[in-house]
Z-matrix of the N, CA and C atoms (Angstrom, degrees):
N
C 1 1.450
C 2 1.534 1 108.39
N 3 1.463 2 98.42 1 126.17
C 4 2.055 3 84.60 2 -175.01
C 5 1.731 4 84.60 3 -120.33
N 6 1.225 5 92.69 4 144.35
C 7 1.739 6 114.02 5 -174.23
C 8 1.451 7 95.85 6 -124.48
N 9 2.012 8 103.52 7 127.51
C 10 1.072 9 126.10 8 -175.00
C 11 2.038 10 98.01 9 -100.47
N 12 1.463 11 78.84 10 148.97
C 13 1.918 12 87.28 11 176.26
C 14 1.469 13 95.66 12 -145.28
N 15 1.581 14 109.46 13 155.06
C 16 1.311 15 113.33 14 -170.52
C 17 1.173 16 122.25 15 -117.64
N 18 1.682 17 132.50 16 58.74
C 19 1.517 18 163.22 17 -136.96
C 20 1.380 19 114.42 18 -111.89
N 21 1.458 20 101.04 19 96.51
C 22 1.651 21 117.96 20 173.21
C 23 1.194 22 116.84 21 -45.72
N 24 1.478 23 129.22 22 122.54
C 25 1.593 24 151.06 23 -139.50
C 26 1.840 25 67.16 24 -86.19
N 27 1.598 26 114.51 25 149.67
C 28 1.424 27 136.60 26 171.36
C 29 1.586 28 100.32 27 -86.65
N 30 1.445 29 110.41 28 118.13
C 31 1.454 30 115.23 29 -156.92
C 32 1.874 31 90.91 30 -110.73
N 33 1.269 32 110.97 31 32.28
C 34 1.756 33 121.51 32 167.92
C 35 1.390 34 122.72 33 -55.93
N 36 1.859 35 122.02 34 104.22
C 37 1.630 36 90.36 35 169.89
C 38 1.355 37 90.73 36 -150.27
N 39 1.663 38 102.15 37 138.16
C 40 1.377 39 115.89 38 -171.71
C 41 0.809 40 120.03 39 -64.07
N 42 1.604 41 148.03 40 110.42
C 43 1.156 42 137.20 41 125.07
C 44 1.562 43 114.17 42 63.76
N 45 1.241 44 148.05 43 102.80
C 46 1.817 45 110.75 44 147.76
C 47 1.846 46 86.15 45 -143.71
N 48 1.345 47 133.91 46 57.57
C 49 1.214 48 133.02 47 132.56
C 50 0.942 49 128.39 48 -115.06
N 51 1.649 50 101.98 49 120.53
C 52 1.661 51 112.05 50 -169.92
C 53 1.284 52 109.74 51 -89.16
N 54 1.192 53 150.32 52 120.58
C 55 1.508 54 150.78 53 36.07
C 56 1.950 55 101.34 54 108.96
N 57 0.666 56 142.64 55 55.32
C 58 1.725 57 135.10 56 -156.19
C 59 1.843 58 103.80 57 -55.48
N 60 1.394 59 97.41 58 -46.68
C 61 1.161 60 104.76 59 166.54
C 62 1.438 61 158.79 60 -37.36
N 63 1.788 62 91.23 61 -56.30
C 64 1.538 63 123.93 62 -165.41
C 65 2.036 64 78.73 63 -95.47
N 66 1.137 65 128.45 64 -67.04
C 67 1.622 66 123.66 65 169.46
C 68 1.756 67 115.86 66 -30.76
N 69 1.432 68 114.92 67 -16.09
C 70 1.454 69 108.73 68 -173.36
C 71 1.662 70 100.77 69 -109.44
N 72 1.454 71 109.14 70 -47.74
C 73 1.585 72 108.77 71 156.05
C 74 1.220 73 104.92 72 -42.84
N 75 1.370 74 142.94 73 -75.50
C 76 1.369 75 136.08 74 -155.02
C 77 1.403 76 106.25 75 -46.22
N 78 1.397 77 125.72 76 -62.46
C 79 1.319 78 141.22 77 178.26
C 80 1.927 79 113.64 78 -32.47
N 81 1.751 80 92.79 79 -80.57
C 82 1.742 81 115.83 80 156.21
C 83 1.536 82 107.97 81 -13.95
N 84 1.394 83 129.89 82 -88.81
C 85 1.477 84 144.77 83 -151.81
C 86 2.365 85 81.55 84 -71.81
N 87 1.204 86 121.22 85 -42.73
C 88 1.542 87 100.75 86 -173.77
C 89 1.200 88 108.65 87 -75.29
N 90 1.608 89 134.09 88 -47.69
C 91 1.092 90 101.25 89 171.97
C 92 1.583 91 135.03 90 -102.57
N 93 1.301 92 108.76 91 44.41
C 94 1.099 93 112.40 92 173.17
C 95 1.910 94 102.31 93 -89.62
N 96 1.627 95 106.71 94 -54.58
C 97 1.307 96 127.03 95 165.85
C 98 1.662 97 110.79 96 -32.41
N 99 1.327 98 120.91 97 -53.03
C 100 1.296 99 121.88 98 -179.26
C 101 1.674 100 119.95 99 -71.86
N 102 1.294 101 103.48 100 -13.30
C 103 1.794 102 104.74 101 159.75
C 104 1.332 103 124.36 102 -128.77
N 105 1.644 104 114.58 103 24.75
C 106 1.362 105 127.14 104 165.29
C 107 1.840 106 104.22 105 -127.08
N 108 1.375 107 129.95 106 34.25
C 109 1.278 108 118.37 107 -176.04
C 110 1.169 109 113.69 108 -120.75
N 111 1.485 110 134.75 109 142.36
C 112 1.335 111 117.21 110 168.52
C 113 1.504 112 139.02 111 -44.12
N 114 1.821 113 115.80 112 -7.55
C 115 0.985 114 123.17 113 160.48
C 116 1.620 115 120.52 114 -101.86
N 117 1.254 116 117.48 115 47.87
C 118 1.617 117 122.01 116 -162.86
C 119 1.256 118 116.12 117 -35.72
N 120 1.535 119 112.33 118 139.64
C 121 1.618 120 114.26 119 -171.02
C 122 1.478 121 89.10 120 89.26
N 123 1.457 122 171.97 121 -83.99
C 124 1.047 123 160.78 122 -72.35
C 125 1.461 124 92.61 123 -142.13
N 126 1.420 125 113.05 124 143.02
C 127 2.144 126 125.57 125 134.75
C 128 1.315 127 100.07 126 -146.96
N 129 1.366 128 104.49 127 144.45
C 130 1.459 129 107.31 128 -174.89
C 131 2.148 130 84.45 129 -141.81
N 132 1.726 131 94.06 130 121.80
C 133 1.645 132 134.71 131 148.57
C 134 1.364 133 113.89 132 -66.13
N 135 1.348 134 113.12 133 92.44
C 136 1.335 135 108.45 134 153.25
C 137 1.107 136 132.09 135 -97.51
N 138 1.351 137 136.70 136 95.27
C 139 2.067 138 150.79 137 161.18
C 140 0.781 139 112.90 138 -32.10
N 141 1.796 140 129.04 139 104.27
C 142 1.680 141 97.56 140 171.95
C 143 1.919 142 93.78 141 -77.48
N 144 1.095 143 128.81 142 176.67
C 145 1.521 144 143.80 143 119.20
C 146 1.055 145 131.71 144 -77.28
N 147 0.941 146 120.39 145 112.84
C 148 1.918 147 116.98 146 176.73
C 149 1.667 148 113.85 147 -91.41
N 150 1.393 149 105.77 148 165.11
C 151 2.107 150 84.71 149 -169.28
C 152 1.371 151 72.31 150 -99.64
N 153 0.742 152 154.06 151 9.00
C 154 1.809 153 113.59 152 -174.91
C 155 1.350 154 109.14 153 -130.63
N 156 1.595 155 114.76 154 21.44
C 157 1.907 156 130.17 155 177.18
C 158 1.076 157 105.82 156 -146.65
N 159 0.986 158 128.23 157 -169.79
C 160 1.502 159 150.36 158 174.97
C 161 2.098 160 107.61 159 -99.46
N 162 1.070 161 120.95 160 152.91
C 163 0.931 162 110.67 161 -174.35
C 164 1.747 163 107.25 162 -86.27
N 165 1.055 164 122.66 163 176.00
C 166 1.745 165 114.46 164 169.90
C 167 0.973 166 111.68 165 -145.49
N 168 1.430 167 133.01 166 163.15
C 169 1.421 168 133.64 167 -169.77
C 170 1.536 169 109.53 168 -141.94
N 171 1.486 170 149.88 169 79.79
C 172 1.182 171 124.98 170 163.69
C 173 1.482 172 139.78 171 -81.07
N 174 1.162 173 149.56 172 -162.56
C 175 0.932 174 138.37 173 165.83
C 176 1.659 175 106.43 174 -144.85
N 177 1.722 176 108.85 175 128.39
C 178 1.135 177 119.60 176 -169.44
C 179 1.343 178 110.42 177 -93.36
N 180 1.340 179 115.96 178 148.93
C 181 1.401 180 136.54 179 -159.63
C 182 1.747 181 87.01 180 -116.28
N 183 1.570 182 118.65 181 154.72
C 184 1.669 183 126.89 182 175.54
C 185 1.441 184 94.40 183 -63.45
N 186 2.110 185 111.22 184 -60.48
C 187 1.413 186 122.21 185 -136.51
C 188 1.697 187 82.81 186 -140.13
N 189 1.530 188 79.21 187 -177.87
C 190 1.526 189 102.08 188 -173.99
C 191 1.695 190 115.75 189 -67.97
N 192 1.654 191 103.72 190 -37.16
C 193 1.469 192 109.53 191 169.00
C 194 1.449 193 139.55 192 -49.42
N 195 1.722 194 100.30 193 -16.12
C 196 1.576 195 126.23 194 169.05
C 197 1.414 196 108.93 195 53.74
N 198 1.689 197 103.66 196 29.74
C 199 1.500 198 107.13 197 -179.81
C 200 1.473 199 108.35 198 -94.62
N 201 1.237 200 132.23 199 -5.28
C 202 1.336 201 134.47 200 -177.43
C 203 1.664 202 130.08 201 -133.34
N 204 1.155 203 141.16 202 101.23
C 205 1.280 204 126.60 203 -150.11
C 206 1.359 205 108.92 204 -91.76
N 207 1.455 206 108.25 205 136.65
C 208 1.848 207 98.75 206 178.10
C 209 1.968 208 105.35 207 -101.61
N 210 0.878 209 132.71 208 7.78
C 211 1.137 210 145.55 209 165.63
C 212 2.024 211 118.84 210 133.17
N 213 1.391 212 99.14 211 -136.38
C 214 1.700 213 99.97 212 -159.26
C 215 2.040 214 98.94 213 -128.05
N 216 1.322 215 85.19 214 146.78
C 217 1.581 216 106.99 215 153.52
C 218 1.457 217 131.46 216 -109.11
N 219 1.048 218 104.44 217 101.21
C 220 1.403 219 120.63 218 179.51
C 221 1.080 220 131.49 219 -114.93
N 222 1.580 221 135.36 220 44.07
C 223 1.066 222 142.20 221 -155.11
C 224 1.749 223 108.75 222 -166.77
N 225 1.386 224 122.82 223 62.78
C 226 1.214 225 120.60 224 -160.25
C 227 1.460 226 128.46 225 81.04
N 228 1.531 227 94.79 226 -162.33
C 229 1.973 228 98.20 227 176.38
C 230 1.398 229 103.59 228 -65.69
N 231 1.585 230 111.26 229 174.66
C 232 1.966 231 111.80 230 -172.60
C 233 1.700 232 80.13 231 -108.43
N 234 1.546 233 92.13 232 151.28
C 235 1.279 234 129.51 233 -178.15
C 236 1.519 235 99.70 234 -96.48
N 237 1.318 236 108.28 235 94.59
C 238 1.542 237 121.04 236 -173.85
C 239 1.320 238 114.52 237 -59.52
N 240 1.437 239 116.65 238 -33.38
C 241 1.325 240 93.12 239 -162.01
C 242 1.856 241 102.97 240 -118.80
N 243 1.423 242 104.86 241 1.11
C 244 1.832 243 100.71 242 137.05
C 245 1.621 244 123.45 243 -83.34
N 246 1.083 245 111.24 244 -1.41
C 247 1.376 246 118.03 245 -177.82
C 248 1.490 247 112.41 246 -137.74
N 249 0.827 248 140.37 247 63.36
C 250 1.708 249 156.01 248 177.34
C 251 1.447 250 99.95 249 -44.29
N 252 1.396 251 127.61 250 -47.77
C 253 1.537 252 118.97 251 -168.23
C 254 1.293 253 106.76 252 -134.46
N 255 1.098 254 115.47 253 128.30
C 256 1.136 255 129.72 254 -160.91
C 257 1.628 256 117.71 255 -162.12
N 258 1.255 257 127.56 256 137.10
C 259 1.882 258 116.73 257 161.70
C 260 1.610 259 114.02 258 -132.97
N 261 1.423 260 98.35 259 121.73
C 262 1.170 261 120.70 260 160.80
C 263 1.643 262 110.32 261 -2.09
N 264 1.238 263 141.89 262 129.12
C 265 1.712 264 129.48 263 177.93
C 266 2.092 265 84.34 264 -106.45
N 267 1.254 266 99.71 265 136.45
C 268 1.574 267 104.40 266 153.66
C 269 1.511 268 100.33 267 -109.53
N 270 1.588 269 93.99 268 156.08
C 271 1.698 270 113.86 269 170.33
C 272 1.563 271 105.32 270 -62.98
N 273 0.709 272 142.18 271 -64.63
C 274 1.603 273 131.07 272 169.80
C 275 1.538 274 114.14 273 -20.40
N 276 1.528 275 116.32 274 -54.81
C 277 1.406 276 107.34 275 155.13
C 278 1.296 277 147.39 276 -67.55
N 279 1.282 278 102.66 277 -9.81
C 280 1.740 279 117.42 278 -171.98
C 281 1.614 280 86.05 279 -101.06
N 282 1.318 281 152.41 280 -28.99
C 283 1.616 282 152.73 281 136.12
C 284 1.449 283 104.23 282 -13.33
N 285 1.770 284 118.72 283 -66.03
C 286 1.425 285 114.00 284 -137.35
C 287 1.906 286 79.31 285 -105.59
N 288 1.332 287 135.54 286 6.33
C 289 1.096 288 129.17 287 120.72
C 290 1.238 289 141.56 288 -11.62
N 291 1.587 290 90.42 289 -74.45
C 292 1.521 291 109.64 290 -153.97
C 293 1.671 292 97.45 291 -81.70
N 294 1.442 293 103.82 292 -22.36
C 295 1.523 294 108.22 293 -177.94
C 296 1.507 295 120.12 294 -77.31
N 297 1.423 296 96.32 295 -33.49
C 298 1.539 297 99.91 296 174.75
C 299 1.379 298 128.32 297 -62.73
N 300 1.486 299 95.86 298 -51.45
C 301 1.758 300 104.68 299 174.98
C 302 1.173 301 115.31 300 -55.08
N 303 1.211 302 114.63 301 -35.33
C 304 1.553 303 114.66 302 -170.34
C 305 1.558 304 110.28 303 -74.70
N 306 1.441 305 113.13 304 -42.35
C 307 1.386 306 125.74 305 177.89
C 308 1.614 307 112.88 306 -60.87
N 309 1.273 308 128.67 307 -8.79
C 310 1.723 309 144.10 308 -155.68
C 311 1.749 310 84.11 309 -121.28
N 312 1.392 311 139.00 310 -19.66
C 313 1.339 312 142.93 311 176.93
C 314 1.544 313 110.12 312 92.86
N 315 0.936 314 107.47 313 -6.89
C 316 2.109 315 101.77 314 159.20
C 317 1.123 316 104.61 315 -60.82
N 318 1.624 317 102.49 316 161.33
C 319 1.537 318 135.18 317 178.15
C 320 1.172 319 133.74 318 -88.40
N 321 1.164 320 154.06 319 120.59
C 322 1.633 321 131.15 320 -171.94
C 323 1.948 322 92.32 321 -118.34
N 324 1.415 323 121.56 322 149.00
C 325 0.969 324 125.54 323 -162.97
C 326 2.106 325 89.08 324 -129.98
N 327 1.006 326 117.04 325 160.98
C 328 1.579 327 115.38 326 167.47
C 329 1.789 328 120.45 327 -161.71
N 330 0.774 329 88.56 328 140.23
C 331 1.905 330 107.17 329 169.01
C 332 1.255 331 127.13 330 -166.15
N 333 1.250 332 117.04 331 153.00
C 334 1.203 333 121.74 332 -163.70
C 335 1.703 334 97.21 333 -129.10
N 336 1.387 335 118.32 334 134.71
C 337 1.372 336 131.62 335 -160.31
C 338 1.931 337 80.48 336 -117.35
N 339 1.654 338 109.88 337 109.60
C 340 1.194 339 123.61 338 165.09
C 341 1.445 340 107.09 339 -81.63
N 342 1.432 341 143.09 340 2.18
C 343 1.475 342 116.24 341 176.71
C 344 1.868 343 92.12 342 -96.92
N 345 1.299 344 125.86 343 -31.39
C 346 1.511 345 108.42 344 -178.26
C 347 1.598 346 101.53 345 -107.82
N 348 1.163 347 107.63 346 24.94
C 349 2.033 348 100.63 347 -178.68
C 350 1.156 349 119.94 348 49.44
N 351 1.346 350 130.24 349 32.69
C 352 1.167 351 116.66 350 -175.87
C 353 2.051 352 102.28 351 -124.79
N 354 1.493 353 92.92 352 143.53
C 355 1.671 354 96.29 353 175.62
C 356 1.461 355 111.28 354 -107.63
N 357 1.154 356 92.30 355 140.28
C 358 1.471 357 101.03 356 -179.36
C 359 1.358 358 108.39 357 -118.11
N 360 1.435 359 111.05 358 136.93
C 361 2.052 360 123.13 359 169.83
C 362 1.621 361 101.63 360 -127.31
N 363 1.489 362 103.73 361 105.65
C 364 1.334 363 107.59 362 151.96
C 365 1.907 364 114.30 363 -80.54
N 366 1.072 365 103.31 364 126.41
C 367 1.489 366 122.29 365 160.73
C 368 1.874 367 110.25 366 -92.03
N 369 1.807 368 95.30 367 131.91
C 370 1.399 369 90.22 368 -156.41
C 371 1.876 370 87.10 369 -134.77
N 372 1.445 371 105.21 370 174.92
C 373 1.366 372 112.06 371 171.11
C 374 1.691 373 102.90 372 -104.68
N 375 1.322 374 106.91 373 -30.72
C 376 1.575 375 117.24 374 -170.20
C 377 2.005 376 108.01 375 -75.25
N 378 0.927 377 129.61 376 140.68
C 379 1.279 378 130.35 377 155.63
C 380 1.600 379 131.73 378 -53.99
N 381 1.263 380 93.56 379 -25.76
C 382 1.675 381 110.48 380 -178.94
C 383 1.509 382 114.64 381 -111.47
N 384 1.001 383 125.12 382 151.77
C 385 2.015 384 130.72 383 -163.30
C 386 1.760 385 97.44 384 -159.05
N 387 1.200 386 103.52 385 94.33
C 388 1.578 387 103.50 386 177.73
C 389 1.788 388 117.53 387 64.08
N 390 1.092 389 108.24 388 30.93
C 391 1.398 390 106.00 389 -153.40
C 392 1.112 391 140.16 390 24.94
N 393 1.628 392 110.13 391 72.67
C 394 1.527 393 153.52 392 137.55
C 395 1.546 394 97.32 393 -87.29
N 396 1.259 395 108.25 394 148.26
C 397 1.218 396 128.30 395 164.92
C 398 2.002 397 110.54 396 -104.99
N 399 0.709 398 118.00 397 155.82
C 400 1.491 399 126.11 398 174.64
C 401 1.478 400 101.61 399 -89.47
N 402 1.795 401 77.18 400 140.80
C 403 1.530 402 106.81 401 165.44
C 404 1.275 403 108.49 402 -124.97
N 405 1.826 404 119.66 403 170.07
C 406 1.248 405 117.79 404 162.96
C 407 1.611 406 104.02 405 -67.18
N 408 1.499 407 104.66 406 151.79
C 409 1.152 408 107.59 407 -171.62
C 410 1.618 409 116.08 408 -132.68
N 411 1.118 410 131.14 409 127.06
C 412 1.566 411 119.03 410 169.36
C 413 1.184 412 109.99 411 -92.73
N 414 1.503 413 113.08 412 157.33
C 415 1.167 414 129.64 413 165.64
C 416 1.723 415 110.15 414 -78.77
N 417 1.155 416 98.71 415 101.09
C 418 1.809 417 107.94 416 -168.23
C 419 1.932 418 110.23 417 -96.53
N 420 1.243 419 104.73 418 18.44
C 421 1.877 420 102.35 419 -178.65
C 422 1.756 421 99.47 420 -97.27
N 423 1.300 422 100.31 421 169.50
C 424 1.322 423 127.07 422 166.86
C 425 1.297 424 110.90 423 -101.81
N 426 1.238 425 117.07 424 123.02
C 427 1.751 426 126.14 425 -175.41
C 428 1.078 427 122.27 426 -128.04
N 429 1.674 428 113.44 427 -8.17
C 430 1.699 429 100.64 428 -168.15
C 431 1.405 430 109.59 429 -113.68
């Protein structure tokens, strides 16, 4: 017996235009953070993952002009109305990220802490992080 069902084809497709902008903000707000922080030389991104979503990443804007970034959401959907401005980050951009910094001679450092799911990338000026040495690094999450 073959049983017919009538199931809308999944019309899903990731992302792969990067953003010139939202990639130069991203950049802008890290290393500005890494030589204005109480840990100078240092910013550290923490991702949560959730098991039962995808993780997300935005990046918050002060004002509506989206000329100034006050930092990131990383912890689920954005809370609109503590966060009024904001854009969506795709992995394609958090890629040409990871490429840039590295290409400018910063460090990106990474781990991911499996008892709370969350990944962490320190971006560094130093080559060394606890004595690890740096590698090139990709940005290996799912974001969009």
């Amino acid at each position: 017996m073959e049983i017919k069902v009538n199931i809308p084809k999944n019309d899903y497709v990731q992302p792969t235009e990067v953003r010139a902008k939202v990639v130069q903000d991203i950049c802008n707000h890290i290393i500005y953070w890494m030589g204005n922080s109480c840990e100078h030389g240092f910013y550290r991104l923490r991702i949560k993952d959730f098991y039962d979503n995808s993780p997300s990443l935005y990046l918050i804007y002060e004002s509506s002009e989206m000329a100034k970034t006050s930092g990131f959401q990383t912890e689920g959907k954005i809370d609109e109305r503590r966060y009024p401005f904001y854009i969506k980050i795709r992995t394609c951009e958090m890629e040409a990220v990871f490429k840039a910094i590295q290409k400018a001679g910063y460090h990106i450092f990474g781990y991911h802490n499996i008892t709370d799911n969350v990944h962490t990338y320190v971006f560094t000026t130093k080559p060394v992080l606890n004595g690890r040495k740096a590698e090139k690094m990709k940005f290996g999450m799912f974001i969009d």
